[in-house]
C-alpha positions in Angstrom: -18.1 2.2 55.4 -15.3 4.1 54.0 -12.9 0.8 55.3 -15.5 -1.3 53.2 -14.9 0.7 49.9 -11.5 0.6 50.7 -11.5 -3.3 50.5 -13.7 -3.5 47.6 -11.5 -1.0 45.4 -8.3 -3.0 46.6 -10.0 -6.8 46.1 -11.0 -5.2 42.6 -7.4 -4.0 41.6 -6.2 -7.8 42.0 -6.6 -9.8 39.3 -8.3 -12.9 39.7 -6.3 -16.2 39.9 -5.4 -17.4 37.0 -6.7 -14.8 34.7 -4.2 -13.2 31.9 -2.8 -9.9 33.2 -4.1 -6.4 31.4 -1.7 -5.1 29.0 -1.0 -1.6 28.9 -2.6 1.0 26.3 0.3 1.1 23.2 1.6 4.3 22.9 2.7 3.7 19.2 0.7 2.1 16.4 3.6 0.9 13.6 2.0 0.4 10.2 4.7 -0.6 7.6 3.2 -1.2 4.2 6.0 -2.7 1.7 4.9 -1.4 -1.8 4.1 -4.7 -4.2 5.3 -6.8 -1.8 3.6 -10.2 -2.8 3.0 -12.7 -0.1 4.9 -15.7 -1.2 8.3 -13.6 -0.8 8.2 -14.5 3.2 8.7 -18.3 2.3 10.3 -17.8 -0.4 13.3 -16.4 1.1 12.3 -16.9 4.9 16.1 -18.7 5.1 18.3 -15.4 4.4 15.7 -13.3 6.7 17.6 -11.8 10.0 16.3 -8.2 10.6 12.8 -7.4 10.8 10.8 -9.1 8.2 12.2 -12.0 9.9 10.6 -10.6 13.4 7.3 -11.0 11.7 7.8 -14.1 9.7 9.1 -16.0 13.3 7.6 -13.5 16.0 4.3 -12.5 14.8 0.9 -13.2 14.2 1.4 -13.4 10.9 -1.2 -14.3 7.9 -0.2 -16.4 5.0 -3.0 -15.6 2.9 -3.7 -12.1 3.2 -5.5 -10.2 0.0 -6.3 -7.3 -1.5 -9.5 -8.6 -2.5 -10.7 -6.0 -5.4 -10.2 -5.8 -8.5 -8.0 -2.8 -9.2 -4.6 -3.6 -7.8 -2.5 -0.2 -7.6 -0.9 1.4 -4.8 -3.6 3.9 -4.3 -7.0 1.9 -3.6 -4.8 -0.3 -1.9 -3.0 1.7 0.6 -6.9 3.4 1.1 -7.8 -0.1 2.1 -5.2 -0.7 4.7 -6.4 1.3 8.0 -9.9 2.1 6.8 -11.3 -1.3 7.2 -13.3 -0.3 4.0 -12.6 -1.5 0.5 -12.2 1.2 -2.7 -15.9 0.8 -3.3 -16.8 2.9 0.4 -13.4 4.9 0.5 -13.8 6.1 -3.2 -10.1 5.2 -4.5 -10.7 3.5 -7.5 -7.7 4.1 -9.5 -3.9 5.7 -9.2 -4.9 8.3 -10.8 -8.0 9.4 -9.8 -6.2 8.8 -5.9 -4.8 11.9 -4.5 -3.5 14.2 -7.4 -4.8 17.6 -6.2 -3.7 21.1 -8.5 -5.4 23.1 -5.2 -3.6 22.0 -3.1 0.4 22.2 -4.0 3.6 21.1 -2.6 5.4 23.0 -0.1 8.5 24.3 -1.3 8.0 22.8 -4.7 5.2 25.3 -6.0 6.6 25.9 -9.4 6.0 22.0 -10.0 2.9 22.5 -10.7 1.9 19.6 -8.5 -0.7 19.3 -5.6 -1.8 16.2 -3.9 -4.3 15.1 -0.8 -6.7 13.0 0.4 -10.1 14.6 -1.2 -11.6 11.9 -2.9 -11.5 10.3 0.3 -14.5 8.9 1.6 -14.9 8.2 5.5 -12.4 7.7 8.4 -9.2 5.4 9.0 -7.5 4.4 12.5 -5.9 7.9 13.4 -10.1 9.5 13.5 -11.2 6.7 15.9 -7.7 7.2 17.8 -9.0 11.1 17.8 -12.2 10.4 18.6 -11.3 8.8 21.5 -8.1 10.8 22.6 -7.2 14.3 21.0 -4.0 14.3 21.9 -2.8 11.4 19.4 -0.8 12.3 17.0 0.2 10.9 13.4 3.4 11.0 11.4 3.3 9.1 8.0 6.0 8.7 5.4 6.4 7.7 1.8 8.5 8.0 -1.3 5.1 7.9 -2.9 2.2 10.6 -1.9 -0.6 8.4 -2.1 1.6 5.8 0.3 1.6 8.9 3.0 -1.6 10.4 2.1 -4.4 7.4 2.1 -3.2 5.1 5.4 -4.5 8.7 7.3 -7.8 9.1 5.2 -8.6 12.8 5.4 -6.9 13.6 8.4 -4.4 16.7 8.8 -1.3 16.1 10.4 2.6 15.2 10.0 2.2 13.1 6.6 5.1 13.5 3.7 6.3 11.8 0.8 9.4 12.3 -1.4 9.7 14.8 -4.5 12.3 16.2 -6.8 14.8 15.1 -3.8 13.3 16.4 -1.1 10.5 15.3 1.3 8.1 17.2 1.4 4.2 18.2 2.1 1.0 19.7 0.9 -0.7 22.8 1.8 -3.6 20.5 2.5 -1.6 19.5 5.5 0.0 22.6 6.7 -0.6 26.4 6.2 2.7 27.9 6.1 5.0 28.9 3.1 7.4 26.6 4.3 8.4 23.5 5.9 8.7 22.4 9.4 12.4 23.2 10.9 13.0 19.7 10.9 12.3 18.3 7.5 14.4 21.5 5.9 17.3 20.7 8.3 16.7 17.2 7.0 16.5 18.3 3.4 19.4 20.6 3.6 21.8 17.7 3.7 21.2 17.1 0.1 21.0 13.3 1.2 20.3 12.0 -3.1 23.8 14.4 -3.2 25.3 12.4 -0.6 24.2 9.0 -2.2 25.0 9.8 -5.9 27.2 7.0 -7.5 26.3 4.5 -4.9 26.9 1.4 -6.0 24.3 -1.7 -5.7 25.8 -4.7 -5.3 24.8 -8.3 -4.0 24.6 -8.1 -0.4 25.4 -11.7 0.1 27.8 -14.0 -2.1 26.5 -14.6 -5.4 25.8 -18.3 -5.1 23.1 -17.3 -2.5 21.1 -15.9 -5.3 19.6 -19.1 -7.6 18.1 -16.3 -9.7 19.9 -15.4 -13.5 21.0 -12.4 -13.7 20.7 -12.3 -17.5 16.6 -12.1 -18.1 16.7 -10.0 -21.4 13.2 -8.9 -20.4 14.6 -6.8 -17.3 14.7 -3.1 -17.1 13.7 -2.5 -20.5 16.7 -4.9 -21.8 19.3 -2.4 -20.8 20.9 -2.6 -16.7 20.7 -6.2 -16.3 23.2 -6.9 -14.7 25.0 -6.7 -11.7 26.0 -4.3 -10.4 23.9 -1.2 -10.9 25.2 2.3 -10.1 23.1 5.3 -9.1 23.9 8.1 -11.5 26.4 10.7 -10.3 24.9 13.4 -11.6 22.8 14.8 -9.4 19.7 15.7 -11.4 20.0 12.0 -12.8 20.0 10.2 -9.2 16.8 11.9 -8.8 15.1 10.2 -10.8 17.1 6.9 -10.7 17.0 6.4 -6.9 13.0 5.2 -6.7 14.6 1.8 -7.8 17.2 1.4 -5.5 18.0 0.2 -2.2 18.9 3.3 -0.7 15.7 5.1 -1.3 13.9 2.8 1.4 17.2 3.6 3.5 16.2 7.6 3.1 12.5 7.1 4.1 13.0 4.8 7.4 16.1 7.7 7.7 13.6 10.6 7.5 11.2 8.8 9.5 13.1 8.3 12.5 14.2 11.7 12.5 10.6 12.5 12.8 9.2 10.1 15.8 12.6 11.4 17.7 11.8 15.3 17.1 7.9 15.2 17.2 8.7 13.3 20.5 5.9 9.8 19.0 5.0 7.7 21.5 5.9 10.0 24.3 2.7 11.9 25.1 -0.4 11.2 26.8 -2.1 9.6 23.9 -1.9 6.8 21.3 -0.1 7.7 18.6 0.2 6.4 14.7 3.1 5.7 13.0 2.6 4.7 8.9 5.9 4.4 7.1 5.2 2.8 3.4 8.2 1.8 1.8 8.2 2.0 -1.8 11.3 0.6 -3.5 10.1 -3.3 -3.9 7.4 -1.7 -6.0 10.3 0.4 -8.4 12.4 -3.2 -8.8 9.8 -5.7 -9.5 8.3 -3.1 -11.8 11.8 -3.1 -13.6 13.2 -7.0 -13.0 10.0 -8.4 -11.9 9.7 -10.5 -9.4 11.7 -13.4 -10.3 14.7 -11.6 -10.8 18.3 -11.1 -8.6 17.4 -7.7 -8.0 14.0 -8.0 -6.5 15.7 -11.2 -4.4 18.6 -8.8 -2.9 16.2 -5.8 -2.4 14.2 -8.1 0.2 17.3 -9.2 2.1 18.2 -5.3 1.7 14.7 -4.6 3.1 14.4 -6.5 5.6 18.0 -5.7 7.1 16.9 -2.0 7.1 14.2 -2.6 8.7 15.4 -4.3 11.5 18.0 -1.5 12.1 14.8 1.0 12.3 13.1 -1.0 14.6 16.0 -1.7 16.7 16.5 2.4 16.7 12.8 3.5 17.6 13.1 1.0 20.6 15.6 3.4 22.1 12.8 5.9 21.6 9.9 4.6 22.4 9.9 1.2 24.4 9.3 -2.2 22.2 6.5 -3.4 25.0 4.5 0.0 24.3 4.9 -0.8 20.9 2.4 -2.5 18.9 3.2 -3.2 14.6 1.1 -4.1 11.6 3.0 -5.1 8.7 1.1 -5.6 4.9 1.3 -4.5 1.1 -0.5 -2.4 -0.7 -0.4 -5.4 -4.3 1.2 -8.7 -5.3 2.9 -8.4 -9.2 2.7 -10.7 -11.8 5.7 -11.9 -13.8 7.0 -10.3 -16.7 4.9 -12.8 -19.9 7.8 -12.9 -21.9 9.3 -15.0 -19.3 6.2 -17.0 -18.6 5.7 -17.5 -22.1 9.4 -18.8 -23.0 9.2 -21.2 -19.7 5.9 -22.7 -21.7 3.3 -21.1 -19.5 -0.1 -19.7 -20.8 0.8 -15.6 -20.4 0.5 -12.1 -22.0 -0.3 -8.6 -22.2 -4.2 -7.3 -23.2 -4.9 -4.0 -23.9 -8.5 -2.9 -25.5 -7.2 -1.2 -28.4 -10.1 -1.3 -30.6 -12.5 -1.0 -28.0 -11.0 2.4 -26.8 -11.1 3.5 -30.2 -14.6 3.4 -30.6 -15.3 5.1 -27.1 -13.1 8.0 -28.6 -15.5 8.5 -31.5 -18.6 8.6 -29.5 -17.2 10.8 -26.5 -14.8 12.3 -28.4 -11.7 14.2 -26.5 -13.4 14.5 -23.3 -10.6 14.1 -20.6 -12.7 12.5 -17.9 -12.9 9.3 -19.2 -9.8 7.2 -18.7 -9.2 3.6 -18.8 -6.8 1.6 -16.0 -6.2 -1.9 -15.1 -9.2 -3.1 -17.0 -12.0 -0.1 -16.1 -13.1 2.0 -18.3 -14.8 5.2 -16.3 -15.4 8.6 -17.0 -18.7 11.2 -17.0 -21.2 8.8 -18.1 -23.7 11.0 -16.7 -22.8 13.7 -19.5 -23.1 11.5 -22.1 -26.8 10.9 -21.1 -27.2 14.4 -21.5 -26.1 15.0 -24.5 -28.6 11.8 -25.6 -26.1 9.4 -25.3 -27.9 5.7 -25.2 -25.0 4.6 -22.1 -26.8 1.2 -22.2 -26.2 0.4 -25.7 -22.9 2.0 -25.8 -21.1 -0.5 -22.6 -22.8 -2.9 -24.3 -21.1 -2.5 -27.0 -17.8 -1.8 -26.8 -17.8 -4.5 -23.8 -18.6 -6.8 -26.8 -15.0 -5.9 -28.6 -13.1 -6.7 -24.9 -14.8 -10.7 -24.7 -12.9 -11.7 -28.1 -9.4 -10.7 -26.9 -7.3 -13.6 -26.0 -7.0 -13.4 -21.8 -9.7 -11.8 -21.1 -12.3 -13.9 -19.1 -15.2 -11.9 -18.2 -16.5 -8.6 -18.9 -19.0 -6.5 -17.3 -21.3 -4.0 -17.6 -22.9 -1.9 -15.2 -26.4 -4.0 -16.1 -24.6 -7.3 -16.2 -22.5 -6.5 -13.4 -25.4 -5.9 -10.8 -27.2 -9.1 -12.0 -23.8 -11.2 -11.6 -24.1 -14.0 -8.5 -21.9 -14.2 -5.9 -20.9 -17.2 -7.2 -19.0 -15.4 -9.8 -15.7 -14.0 -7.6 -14.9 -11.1 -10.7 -18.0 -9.9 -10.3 -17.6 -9.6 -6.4 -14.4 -7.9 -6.7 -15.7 -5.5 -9.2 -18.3 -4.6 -6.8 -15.7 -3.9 -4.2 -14.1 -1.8 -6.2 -16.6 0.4 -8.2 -18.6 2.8 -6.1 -22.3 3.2 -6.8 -22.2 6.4 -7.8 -18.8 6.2 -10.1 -19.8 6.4 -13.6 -17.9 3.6 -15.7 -18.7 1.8 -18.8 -17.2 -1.8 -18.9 -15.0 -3.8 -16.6 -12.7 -7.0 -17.4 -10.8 -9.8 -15.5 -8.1 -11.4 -17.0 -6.4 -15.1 -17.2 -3.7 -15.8 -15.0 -0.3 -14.6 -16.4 -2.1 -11.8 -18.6 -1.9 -8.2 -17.5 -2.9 -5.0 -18.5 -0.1 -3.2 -20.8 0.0 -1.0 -23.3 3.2 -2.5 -24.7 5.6 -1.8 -22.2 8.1 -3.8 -21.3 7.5 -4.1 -17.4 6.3 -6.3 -14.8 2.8 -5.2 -14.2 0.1 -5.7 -11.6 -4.0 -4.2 -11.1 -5.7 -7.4 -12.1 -7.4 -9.9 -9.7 -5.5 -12.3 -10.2 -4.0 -13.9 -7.5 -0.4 -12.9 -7.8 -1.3 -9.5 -7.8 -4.0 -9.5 -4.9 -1.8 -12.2 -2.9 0.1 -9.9 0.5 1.0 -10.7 3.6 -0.9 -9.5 7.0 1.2 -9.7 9.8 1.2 -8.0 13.5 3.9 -8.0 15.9 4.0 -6.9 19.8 2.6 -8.3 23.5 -0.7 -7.6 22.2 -0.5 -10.0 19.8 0.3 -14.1 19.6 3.3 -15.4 17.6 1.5 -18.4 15.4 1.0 -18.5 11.6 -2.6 -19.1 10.2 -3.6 -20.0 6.5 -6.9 -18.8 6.0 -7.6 -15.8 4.2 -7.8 -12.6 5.4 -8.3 -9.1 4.1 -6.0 -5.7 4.6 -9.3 -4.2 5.4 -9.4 -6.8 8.5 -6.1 -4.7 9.5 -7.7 -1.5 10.8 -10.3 -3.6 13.1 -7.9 -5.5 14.6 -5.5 -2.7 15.8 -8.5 -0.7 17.1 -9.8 -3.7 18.9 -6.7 -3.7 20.5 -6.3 0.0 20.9 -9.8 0.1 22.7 -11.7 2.4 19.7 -14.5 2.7 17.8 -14.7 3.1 14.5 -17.1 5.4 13.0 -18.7 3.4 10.6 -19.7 0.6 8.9 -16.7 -1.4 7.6 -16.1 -4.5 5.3 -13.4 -5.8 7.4 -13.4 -7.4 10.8 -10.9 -7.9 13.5 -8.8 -10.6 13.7 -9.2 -12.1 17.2 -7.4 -15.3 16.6 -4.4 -12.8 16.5 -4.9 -10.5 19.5 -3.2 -12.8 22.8 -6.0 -13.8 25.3 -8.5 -13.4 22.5 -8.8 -9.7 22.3 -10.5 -9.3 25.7 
């Protein structure tokens, strides 16, 4: 008998004839999220691509049509979107700043900020619990200029997550205990790198007749640094603040990351670990030249030559065929209306002026009501207490928002429950808003129009389709290398790598794995 089970077991280790072989477990789980990186750049420049945006664009499964289909379009509800598989509606990120700003929590080494950030209005799990739940020794590093772009890819997690912050990187005591940093981020920070970089010059990287954009748009940075090229401040205290918007602070963050994977040894140990760099410069220039501009054009190519130097780097690491990568955005932008107005298209900026004025003088100064990217929330059920008809009130001051010129549709909490699903505002509302949020109107806007309060920037948060318009792209031998046009959502993003990963999420989500992706059909 025991030369029978022998046979069995060995018949049973062979694969069948003709059937795909089984490839093994990834040890690392890439997710690159490219702030405002709107999903018609990939064609748009797909000709000066080498490094690694061109890997995905030419070796990936890559999506053409990916969305972040709600209606707020900021960097926090988006990134909480990205590896939850949930919209903002079940994660509870509504806005930027009701994302991750956190007083009891504050920065390591940066106490006398006054700053604190973390995940607590967080709702559910992301990809690093399921990779938990199913293997404890997993571990996560995740990096960001920005906090939220560390903090919400993870959910509520603890672990190795930090972001960048009066020129350091640094962390919360949400995520670690001690006084002080890790060894390794303060040998990293004690380099001074924004030292090191101040006065760097940003210059074309190619020859300027590769660029077909002017370099002349008054409407750029505020009508002051239009032109090429742009220095970082040598003064230190000055490049601090300046270096968000250039080149090298992308550089920095793959810099910092790397140093990370290498010394906490990713991708090495018995489990599945996660990776999550977000890069956060793309979002700094298109706010400043928008998105038609020379600058944003050169930050790609910039972008996606750093990145292919990274990649090329963690493969000496961690092997590339043990490494599986997700690529997306966190929001599209819109251009700036000036220039879509002087080239004869139908554009502009809204903001509610009158209708935030009378909210004042019924709720007076109370700080919990806010409005952002066409919401206006706060503690509605306070003003019920204090025998405040809410009904009559939305109602309203919604009434003031339908006469502004580019507004389309505006919503109450009544009006937005009874809308069909016909109506596609409505739908992305309810993504958006969670039951229990209290919130007194909601608006959608023409294309072209954005939210503004008269500054001169590029903007993005509506539901338009410039802003909700990202690419969804995987890369690795788990995955097929084809293009597909349909759309898809970032919360289809988290499905689809713990389909491949072999995990179960712990919940309901509104996203769904992307088989047509996974090679041999996710089997």
């Amino acid at each position: 008998m025991s030369f029978l089970r022998a046979a069995v077991a060995a018949a049973l280790a062979v694969p069948l004839a003709g059937s795909p072989p089984v490839a093994p477990r990834p040890r690392l789980v890439v997710m690159v999220v490219v702030d405002q990186f709107r999903g018609d750049y990939f064609r748009r420049f797909e000709h000066q691509l080498s490094g690694g945006l061109a890997r995905f664009w030419r070796q990936g499964a890559f999506f053409e049509q990916g969305r972040q289909d709600h209606a707020i379009t900021e960097t926090a509800p988006g990134h909480s979107t990205v590896l939850s598989g949930r919209w903002p509606a079940h994660t509870g990120i509504v806005t930027n700043v009701l994302g991750v700003a956190d007083q009891t929590t504050p920065l390591l080494e940066l106490k006398d900020s006054g700053q604190g950030a973390s995940p607590h209005r967080f709702r559910g799990t992301a990809l690093y619990d399921w990779l938990r739940a199913t293997d404890s020794s997993s571990r996560v590093l995740s990096v960001s200029r920005k906090d939220r772009g560390a903090i919400l890819p993870v959910g509520r997690s603890r672990g190795d997550v930090y972001w960048f912050d009066h020129g350091i990187f640094t962390t919360s005591t949400w995520y670690r205990t001690a006084d002080t940093l890790p060894g390794w981020v303060r040998q990293f920070n004690a380099v001074d790198p924004v030292r090191k970089l101040a006065g760097w010059t940003w210059s074309l990287l190619l020859p300027d007749s590769a660029y077909p954009e002017p370099d002349s748009v008054t409407a750029e940075a505020g009508g002051g640094a239009i032109l090429f090229p742009h220095q970082l401040s040598p003064n230190m205290d000055a490049a601090v603040l300046q270096i968000v918007a250039f080149p090298v602070m992308d550089s920095l963050t793959l810099s910092f990351a790397l140093r990370g994977i290498e010394t906490l040894r990713l991708g090495r140990g018995p489990g599945t670990d996660l990776l999550v760099v977000s890069l956060s410069t793309t979002d700094a220039v298109g706010h400043a030249w928008g998105p038609d501009s020379r600058e944003l054009h050169d930050q790609v190519l910039r972008l996606d030559r750093m990145l292919g130097r990274f990649m090329d780097s963690l493969a000496t690491l961690v092997p590339s065929d043990a490494t599986i990568w997700a690529l997306t955005s966190d929001h599209g932008i819109t251009s700036f209306p000036e220039v879509a107005s002087a080239k004869g298209r139908r554009a502009g900026r809204v903001w509610p002026t009158e209708a935030l004025t009378a909210t004042a003088q019924v709720i007076g100064s109370d700080p919990s009501f806010g409005f952002e990217e066409g919401l206006l929330y706060g503690d509605v059920a306070g003003l019920r207490s204090r025998g405040v008809n809410v009904d009559s009130l939305a109602e309203a001051i919604a009434g003031k928002v339908t006469s502004i010129p580019g507004v389309t549709h505006v919503y109450t909490p009544k009006t937005l429950r009874r809308a069909p699903e016909s109506d596609m505002g409505a739908v992305f509302w309810r993504r958006t808003i969670p039951d229990d949020f209290g919130w007194l109107f909601c608006a959608t806007l023409e294309p072209g129009f954005v939210w503004s309060p008269g500054r001169v920037i590029a903007e993005h948060g509506t539901t338009n389709i410039d802003d909700q318009w990202v690419p969804v792209a995987f890369l690795g031998s788990a995955f097929v290398s084809r293009h597909f046009t349909e759309p898809v959502s970032t919360t289809d993003i988290g499905p689809t790598l713990a389909k491949v990963l072999g995990v179960k999420p712990a919940e309901k989500l509104d996203g769904q794995a992307l088989i047509q992706a996974i090679a041999g059909g996710g089997r």
